[in-house]
C-alpha positions as CSV (number, residue, x, y, z in Angstrom):
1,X,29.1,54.3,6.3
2,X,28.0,57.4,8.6
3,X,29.0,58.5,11.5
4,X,25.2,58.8,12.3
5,X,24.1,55.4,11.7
6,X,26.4,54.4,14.9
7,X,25.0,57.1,16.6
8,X,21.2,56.5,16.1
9,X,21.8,52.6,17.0
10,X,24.3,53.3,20.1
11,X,21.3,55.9,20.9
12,X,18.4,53.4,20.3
13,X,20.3,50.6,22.4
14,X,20.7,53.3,25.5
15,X,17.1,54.2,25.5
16,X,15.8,50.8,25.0
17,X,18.1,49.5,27.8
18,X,18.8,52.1,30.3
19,X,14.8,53.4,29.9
20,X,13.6,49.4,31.2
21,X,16.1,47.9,33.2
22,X,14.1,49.5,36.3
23,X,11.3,47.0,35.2
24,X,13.6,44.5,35.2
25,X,14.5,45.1,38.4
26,X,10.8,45.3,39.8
27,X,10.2,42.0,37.4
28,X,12.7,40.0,39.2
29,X,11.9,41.1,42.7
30,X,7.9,40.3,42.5
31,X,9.6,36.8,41.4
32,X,11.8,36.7,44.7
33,X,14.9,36.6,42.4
34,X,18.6,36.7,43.9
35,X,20.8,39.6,42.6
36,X,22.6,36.8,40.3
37,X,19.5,35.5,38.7
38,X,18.3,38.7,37.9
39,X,22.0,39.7,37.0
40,X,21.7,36.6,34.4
41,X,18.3,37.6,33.3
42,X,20.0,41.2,32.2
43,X,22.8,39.4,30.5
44,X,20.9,36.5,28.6
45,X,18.5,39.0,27.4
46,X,21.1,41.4,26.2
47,X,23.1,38.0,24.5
48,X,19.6,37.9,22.9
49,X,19.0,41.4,21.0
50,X,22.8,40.8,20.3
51,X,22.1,37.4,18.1
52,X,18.3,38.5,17.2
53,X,19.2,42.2,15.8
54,X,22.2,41.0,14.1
55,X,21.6,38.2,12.4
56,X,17.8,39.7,10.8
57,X,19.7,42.9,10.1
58,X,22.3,40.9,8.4
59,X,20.3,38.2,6.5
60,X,17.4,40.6,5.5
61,X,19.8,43.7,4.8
62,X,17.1,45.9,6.8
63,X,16.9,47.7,10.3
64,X,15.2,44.5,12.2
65,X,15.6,45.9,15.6
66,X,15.0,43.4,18.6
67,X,14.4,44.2,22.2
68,X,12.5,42.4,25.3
69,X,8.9,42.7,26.1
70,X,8.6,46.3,28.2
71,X,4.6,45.6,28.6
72,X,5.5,41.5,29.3
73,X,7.8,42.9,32.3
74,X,4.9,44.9,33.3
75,X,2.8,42.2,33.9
76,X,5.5,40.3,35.5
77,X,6.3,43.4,38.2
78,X,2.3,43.3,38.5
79,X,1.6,39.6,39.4
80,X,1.9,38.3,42.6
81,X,2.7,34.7,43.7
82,X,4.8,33.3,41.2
83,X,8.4,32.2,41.6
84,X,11.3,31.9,39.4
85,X,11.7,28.9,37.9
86,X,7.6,29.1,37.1
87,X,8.1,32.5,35.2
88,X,10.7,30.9,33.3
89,X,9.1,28.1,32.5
90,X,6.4,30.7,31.4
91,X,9.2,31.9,28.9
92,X,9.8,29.2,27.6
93,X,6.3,28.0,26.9
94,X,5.7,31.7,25.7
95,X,9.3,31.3,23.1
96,X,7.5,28.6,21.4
97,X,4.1,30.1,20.9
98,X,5.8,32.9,19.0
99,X,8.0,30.4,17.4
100,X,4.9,28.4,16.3
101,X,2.8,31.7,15.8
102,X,5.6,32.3,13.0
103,X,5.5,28.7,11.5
104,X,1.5,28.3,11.3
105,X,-0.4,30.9,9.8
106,X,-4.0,30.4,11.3
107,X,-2.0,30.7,14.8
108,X,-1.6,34.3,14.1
109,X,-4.9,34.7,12.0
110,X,-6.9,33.4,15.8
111,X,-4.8,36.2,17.6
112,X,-5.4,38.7,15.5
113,X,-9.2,38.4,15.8
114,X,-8.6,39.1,19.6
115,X,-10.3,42.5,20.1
116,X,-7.3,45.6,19.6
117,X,-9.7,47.2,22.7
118,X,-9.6,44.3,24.9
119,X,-5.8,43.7,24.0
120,X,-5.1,46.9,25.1
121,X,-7.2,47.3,28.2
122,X,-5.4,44.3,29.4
123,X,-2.3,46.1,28.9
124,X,-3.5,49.7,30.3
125,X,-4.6,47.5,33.8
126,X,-0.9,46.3,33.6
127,X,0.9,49.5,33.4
128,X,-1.4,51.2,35.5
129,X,0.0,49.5,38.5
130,X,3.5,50.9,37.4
131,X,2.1,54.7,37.4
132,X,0.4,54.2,41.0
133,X,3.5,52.7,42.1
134,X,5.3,55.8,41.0
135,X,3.0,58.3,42.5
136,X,3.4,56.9,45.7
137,X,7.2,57.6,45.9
138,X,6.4,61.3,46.4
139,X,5.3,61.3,50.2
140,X,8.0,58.4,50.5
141,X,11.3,61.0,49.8
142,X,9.4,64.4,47.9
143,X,12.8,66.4,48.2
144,X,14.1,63.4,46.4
145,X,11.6,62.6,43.9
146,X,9.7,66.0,42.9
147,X,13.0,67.4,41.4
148,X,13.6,64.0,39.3
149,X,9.6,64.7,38.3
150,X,9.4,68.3,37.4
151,X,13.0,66.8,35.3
152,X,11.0,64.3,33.4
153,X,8.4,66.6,32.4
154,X,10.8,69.4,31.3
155,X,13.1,67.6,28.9
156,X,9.7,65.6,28.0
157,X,8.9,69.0,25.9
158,X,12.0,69.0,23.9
159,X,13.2,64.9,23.6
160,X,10.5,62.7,25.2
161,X,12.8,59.4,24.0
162,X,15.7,60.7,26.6
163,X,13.2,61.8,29.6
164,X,13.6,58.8,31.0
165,X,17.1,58.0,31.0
166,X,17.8,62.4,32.6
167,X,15.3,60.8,35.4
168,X,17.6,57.9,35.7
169,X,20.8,59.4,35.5
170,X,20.0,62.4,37.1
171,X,18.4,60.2,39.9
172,X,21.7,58.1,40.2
173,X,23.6,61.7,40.4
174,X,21.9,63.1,43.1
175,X,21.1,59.6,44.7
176,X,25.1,59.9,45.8
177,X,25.2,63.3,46.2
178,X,22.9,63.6,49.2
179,X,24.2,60.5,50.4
180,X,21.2,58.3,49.9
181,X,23.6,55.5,48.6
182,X,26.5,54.7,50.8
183,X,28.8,53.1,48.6
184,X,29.5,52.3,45.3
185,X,29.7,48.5,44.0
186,X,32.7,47.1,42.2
187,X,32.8,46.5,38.7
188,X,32.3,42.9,37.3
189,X,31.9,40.9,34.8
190,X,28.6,38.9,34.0
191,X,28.0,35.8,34.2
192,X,24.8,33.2,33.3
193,X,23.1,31.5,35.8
194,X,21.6,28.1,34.4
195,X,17.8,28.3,36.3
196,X,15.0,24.8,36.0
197,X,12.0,25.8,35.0
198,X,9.0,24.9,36.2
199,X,5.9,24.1,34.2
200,X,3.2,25.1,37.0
201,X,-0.4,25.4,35.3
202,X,-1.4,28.4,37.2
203,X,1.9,29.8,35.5
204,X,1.6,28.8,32.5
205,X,-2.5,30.5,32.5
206,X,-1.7,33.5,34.8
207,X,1.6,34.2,33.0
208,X,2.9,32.4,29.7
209,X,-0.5,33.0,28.3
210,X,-0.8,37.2,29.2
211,X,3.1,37.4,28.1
212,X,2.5,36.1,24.6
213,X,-0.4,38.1,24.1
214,X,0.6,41.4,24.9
215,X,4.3,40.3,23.2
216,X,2.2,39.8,20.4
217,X,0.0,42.6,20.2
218,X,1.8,45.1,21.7
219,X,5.5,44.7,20.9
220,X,5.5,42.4,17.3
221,X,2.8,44.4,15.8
222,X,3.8,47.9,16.2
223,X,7.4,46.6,15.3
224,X,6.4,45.3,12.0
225,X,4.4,48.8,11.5
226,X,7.6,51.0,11.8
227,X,9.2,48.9,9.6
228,X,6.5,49.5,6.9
229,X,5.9,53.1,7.9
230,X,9.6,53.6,6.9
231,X,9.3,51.7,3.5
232,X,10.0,48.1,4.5
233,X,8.6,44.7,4.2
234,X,9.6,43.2,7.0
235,X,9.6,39.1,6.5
236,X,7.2,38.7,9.7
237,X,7.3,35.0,10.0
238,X,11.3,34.7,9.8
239,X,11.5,37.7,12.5
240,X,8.9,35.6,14.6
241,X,11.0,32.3,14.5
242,X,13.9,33.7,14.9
243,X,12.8,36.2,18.3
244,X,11.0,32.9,19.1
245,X,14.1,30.8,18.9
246,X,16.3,33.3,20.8
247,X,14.1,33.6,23.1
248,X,13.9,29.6,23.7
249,X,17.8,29.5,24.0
250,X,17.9,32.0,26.5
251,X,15.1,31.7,28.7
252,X,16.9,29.0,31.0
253,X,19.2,31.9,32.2
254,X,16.1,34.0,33.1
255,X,15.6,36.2,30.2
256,X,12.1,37.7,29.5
257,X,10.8,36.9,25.9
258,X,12.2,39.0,23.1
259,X,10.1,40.1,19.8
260,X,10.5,43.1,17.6
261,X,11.0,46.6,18.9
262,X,9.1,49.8,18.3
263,X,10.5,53.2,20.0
264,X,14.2,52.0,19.9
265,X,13.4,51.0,15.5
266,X,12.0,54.1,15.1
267,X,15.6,56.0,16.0
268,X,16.8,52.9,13.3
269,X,14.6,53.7,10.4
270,X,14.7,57.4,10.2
271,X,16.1,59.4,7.7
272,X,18.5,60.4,10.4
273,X,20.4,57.1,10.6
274,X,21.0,57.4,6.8
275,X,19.5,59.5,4.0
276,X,19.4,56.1,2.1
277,X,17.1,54.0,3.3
278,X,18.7,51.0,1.6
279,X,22.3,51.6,4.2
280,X,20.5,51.7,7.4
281,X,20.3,48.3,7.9
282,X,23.6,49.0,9.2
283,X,22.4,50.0,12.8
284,X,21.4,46.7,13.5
285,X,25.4,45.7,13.6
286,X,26.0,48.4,15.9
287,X,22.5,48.1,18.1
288,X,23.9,44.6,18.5
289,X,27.4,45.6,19.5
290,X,26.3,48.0,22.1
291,X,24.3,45.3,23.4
292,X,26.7,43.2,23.6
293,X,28.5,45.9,25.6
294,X,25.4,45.8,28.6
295,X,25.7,41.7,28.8
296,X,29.3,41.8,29.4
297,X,29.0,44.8,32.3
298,X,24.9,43.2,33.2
299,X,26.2,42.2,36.5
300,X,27.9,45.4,37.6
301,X,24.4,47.5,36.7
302,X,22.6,45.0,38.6
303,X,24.6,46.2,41.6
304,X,23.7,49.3,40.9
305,X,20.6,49.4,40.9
306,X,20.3,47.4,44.2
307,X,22.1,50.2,46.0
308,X,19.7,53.2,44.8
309,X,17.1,53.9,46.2
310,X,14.1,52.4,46.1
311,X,11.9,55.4,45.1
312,X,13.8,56.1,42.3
313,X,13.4,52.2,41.2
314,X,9.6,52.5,41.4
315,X,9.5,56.5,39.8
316,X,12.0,55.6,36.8
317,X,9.7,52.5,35.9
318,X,6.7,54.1,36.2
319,X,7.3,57.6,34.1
320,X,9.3,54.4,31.5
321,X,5.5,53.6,30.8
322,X,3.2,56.7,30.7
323,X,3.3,56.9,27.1
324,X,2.2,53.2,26.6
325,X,-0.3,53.6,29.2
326,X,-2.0,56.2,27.1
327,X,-1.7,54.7,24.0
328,X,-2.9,51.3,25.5
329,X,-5.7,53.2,27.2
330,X,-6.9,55.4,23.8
331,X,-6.3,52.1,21.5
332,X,-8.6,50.6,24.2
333,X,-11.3,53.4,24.0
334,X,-11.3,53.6,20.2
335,X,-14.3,51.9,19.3
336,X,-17.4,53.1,20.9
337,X,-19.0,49.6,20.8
338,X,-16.1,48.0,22.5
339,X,-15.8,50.0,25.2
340,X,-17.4,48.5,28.3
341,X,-15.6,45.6,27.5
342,X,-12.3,47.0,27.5
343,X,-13.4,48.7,30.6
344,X,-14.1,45.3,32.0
345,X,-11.0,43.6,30.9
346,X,-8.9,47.3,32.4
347,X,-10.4,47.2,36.0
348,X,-10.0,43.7,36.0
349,X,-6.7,43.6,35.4
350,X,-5.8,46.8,37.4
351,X,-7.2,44.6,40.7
352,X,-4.8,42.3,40.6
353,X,-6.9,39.1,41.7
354,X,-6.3,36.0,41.9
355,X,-8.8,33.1,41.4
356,X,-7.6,29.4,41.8
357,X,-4.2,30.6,41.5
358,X,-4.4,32.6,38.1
359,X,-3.6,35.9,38.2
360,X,-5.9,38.9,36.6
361,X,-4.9,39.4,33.1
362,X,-6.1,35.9,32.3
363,X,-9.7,37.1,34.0
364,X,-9.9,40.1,32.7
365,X,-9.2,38.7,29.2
366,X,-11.8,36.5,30.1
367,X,-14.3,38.9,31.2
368,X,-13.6,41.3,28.3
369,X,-14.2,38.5,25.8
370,X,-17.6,37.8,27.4
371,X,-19.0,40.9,27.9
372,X,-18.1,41.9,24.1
373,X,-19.4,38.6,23.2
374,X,-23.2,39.7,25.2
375,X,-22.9,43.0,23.4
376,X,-22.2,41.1,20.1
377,X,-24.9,38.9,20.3
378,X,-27.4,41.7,21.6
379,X,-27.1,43.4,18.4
380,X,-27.3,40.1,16.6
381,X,-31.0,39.3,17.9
């Protein structure tokens, strides 16, 4: 045991958490939730990178790092017209997709031959709302929010991981030091707030559907590629089950599916957690204890966060997904013949409609799929 292997893991779990709570937050108000529900969401999914992380860590004796779906809260902060109890019936339906997806093999094999550049286009319309959302908190407060920017771009040079969390701290700092918050809310303990789903077909198209494909191809994937780019072989259809299951338990209280993380494994997997590659499964014990940590005290950051100011909400959220956004939007550009369509599927996704009740990613997955289909079959003839 090393003092660094508790460091990298209490590390990873503050820049996981404290870097997306501010799109839980948006999440949970485009859904109209109360302050409880979306206190319970915070808590259930913490409960559920606790049980995930350690129990793959433990049983596999490798750095399995868990976290919730950043680009699935995304699309859930981008949709509009959907309540509560439909999103988590959405999560549920999404928990046993992944479940199944880990169970039956040719479930995977059909999602895989989903197009990387339509995959991510969908994702880059996503997040792009996020970064417009952010842009437009500079004529709202700019003595407020140009400081917290020129901030995010400094330390950006030396530690990108911790940009976001200086922005979130220092925004909380100087949120109560110019008075912009009036007071501060007392400390309390979390609690779980049981929440019926509802199993609305427009819901279950215009979110469950979006959520498991991004989860998938956005999250899973480039989990399970850190793991191997640090000399693992990570047992993909155990760690798909068993986010799956986890995810099933504790969608009820509002939590967002979970699935494998990237960033927050990459701070696991290093040689900097431990020179020997076979101890740093070890993190996982301690990414799960500091997690456990955020679900008892869930309730109080809530709080929090409902007393700052809005700006900083919208600006912390929106520099928490630049970097996807231009990896989503390269992946997306990659292939020369794919490109219109992942055009397609971006602009239709970035406008937000809704048709019959469905929301955009579900028509621009659809339109991307078409047009790559014309081009396919124009080079076929």
């Amino acid at each position: 045991m090393r003092f660094s292997v508790i460091a990298s893991a209490v590390v990873a779990a503050i820049v996981g958490f404290g870097g997306t709570l501010a799109l839980i937050i948006a999440a949970a108000n485009a859904l109209g939730a109360t302050q409880a529900q979306t206190a319970s969401w915070v808590t259930a999914s913490c409960l559920a990178m606790v049980a995930a992380t350690g129990y793959l860590s433990w049983r596999y004796k490798m750095p399995i790092i868990s976290a919730w779906s950043t680009p699935g809260l995304a699309l859930i902060g981008s949709s509009i017209g959907f309540t509560m109890p439909q999103a988590v019936g959405a999560f549920i339906v999404t928990a046993i997709a992944i479940i199944l997806t880990g169970l039956i093999k040719p479930i995977s094999t059909f999602v895989s031959k989903i197009p990387a550049s339509i995959a991510s286009g969908m994702l880059a319309g996503v997040l792009f709302a996020f970064l417009i959302g952010a842009a437009r908190t500079v004529p709202i407060d700019p003595l407020f929010v140009l400081p917290l920017v020129l901030l995010f771009f400094v330390i950006r040079l030396f530690n990108p991981a911790m940009a976001v969390l200086a922005v979130l701290f220092g925004g909380v700092i100087f949120a109560f030091a110019t008075g912009r918050v009036a007071s501060v809310p007392a400390i309390e303990l979390s609690t779980l707030n049981l929440i019926m789903p509802v199993f609305d077909m427009h819901a279950m198209i215009g979110l469950a559907l979006p959520l498991y494909l991004v989860t998938m191809a956005s999250q899973n994937l480039p989990g399970f590629a850190v793991l191997r780019a640090a000399g693992y072989e990570p047992p993909t259809a155990s760690a798909l089950q068993v986010t799956g299951l986890v995810s099933l338990f504790s969608a009820p209280f509002g939590a967002i599916t979970s699935n494998m993380a990237a960033i927050s494994a990459a701070i696991c997997t290093g040689p900097d957690a431990h020179p020997d590659p076979a101890k740093r499964w070890l993190t996982g014990p301690f990414y799960a204890l500091s997690y456990l940590v955020f679900a008892i005290f869930g309730a109080s950051l809530v709080a929090l966060f409902a007393v700052l100011p809005a700006p900083l909400i919208a600006l912390v959220a929106g520099l928490a997904l630049i970097g996807a956004f231009v990896n989503a939007l390269a992946l997306s550009l990659k292939i020369e013949e794919e490109r219109l369509a992942a055009i397609v599927t971006f602009a239709v996704t970035a406008s937000g409609i809704t048709i019959a009740g469905i929301g955009a990613a579900f028509w621009a997955l659809v339109a991307g799929l078409l047009v790559a289909g014309l081009e396919h079959a124009k080079k076929r003839s």
